[in-house]
Short mmCIF file of the C-alpha atoms (twelve columns), coordinates in Angstrom:
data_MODEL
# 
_entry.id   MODEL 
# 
loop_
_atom_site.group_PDB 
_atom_site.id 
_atom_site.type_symbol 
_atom_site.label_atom_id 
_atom_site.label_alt_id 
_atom_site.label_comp_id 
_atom_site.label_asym_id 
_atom_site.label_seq_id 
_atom_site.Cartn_x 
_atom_site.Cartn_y 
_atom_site.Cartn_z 
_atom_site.pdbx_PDB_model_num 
ATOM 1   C CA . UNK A 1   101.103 68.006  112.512 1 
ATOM 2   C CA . UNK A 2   103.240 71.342  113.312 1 
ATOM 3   C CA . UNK A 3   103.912 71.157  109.118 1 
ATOM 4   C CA . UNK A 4   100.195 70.958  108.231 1 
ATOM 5   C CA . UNK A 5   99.275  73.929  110.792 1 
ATOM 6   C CA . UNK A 6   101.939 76.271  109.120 1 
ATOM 7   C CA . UNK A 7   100.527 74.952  105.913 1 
ATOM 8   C CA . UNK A 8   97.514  75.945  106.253 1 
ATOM 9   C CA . UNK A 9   98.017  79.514  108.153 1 
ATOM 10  C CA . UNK A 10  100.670 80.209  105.190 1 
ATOM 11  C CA . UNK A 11  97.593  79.090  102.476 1 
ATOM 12  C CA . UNK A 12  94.999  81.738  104.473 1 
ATOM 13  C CA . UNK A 13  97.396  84.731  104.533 1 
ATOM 14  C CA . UNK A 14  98.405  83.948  101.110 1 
ATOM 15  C CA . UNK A 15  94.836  84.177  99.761  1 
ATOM 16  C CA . UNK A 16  94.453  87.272  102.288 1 
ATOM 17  C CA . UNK A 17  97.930  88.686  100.469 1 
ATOM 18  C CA . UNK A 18  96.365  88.155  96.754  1 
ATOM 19  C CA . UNK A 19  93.027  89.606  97.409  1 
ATOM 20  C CA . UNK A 20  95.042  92.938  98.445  1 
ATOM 21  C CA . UNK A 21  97.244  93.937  96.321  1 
ATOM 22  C CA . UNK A 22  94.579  95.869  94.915  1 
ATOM 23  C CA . UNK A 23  94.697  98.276  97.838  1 
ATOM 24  C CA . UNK A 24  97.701  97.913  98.465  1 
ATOM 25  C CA . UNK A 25  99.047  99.047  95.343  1 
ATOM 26  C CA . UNK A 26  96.116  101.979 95.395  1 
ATOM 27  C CA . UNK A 27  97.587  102.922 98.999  1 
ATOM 28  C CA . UNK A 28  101.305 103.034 98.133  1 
ATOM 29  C CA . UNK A 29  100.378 105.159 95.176  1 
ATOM 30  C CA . UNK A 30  98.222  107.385 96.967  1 
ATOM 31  C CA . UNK A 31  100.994 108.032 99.661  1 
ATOM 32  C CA . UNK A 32  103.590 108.623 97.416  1 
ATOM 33  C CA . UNK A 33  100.922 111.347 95.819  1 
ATOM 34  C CA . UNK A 34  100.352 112.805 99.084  1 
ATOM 35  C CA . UNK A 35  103.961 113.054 100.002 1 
ATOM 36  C CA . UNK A 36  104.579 114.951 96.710  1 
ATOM 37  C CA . UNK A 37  101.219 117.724 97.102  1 
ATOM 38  C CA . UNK A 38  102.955 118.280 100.406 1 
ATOM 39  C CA . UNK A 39  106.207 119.188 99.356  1 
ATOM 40  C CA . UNK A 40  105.045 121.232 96.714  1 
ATOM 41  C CA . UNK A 41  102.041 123.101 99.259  1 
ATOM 42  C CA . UNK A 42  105.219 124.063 101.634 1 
ATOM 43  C CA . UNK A 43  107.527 125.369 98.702  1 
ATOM 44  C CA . UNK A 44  104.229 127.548 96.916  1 
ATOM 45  C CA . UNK A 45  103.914 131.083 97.952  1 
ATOM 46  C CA . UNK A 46  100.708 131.487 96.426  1 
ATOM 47  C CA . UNK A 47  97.246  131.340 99.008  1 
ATOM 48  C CA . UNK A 48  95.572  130.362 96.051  1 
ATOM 49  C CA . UNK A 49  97.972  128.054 95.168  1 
ATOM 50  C CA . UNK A 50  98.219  126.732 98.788  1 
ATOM 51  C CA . UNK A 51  94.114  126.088 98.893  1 
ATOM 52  C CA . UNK A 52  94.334  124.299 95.570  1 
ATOM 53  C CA . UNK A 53  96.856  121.955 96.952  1 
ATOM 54  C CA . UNK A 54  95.233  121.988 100.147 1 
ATOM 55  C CA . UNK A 55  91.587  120.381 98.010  1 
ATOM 56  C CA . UNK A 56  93.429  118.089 96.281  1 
ATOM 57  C CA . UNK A 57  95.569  116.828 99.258  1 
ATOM 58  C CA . UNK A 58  92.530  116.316 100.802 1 
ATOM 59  C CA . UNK A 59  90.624  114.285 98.061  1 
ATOM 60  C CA . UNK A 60  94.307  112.395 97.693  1 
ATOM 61  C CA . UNK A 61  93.964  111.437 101.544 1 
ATOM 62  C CA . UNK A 62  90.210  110.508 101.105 1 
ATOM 63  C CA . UNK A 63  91.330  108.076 98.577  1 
ATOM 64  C CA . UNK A 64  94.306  106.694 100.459 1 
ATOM 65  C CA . UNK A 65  91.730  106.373 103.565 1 
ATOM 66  C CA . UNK A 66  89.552  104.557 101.469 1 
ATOM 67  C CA . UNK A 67  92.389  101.451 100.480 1 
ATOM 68  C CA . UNK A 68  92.444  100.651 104.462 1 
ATOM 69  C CA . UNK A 69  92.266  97.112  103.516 1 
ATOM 70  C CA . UNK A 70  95.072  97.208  102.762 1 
ATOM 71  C CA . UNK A 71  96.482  97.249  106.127 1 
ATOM 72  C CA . UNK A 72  95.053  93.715  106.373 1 
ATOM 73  C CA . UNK A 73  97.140  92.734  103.355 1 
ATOM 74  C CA . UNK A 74  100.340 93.955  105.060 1 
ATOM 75  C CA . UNK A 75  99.633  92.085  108.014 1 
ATOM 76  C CA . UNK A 76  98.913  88.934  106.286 1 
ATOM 77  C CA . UNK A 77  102.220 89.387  104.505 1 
ATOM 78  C CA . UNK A 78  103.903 89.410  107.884 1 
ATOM 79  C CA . UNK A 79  102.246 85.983  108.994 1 
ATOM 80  C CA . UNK A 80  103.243 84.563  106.109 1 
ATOM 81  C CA . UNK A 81  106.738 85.833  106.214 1 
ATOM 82  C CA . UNK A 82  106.676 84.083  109.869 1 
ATOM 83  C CA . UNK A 83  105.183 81.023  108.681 1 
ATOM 84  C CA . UNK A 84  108.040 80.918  106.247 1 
ATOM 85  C CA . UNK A 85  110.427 81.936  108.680 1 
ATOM 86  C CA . UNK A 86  109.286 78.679  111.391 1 
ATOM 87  C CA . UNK A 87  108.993 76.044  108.091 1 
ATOM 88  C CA . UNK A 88  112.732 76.759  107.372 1 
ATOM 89  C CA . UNK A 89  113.755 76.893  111.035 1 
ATOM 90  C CA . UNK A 90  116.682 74.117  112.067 1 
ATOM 91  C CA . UNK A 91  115.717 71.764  115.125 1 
ATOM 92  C CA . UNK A 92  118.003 72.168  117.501 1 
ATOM 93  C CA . UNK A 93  119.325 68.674  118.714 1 
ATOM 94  C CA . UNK A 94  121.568 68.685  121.568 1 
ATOM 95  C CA . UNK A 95  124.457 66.361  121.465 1 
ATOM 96  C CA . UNK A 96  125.084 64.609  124.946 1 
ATOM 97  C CA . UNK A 97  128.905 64.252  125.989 1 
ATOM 98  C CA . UNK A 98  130.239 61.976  126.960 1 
ATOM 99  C CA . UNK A 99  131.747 62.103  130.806 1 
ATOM 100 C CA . UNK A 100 134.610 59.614  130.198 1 
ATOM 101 C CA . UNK A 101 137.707 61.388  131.219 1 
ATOM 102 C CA . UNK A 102 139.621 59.306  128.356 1 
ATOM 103 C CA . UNK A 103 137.250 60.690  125.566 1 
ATOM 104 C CA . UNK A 104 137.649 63.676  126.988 1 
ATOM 105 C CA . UNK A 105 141.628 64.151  126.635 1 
ATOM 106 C CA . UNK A 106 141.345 62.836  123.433 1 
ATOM 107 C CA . UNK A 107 138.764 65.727  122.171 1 
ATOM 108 C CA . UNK A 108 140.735 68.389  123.522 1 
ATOM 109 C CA . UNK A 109 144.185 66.771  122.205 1 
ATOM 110 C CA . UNK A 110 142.871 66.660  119.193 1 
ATOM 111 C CA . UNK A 111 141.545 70.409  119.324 1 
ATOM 112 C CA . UNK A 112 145.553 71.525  120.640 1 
ATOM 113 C CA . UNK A 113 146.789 69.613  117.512 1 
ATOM 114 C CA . UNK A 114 144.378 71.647  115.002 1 
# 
């Protein structure tokens, strides 16, 4: 039942993940543009070069606000990375030991001789 649960959140955040990329794509692209208008408005000397980059920063970061979504996508590709993360998880079993003292010397004997 644990399976089918994991199943099914991993299906949801999948479809969540493909309906995304879109934004997310339009996001990383748009950051990477910002990051580049700001470097180049703090090397520039220029005021009117500095306003220029200033307006188109600003229409850059209008964009970037505008593929929010794809915050959702980045989330869903967390639960999904979890999801994958528990369906690959080991169960732990817990061997019990045995309290013979005879069983016992043998084990560690046995651990001296390798």
């Amino acid at each position: 039942m644990k399976k089918f649960g994991l199943l099914v959140a991993g299906g949801i955040a999948a479809l969540i993940l493909l309906s995304t990329i879109g934004p997310m794509v339009g996001l990383a692209v748009s950051v990477v543009l910002l990051y580049f208008i700001f470097k180049q408005f703090l090397k520039t000397e220029s005021t009117g070069a500095k306003i220029g980059l200033g307006i188109i920063g600003f229409i850059v970061l209008m964009a970037s606000i505008h593929n929010a979504p794809a915050i959702i996508g980045v989330a869903a590709a967390y639960v999904l990375y979890l999801v994958y993360k528990k369906w690959n998880q080991n169960k732990h079993t817990k061997i019990k030991e045995d309290s013979d003292p005879f069983a016992n010397f043998e084990k560690q004997w046995n651990e001296i001789k390798h």
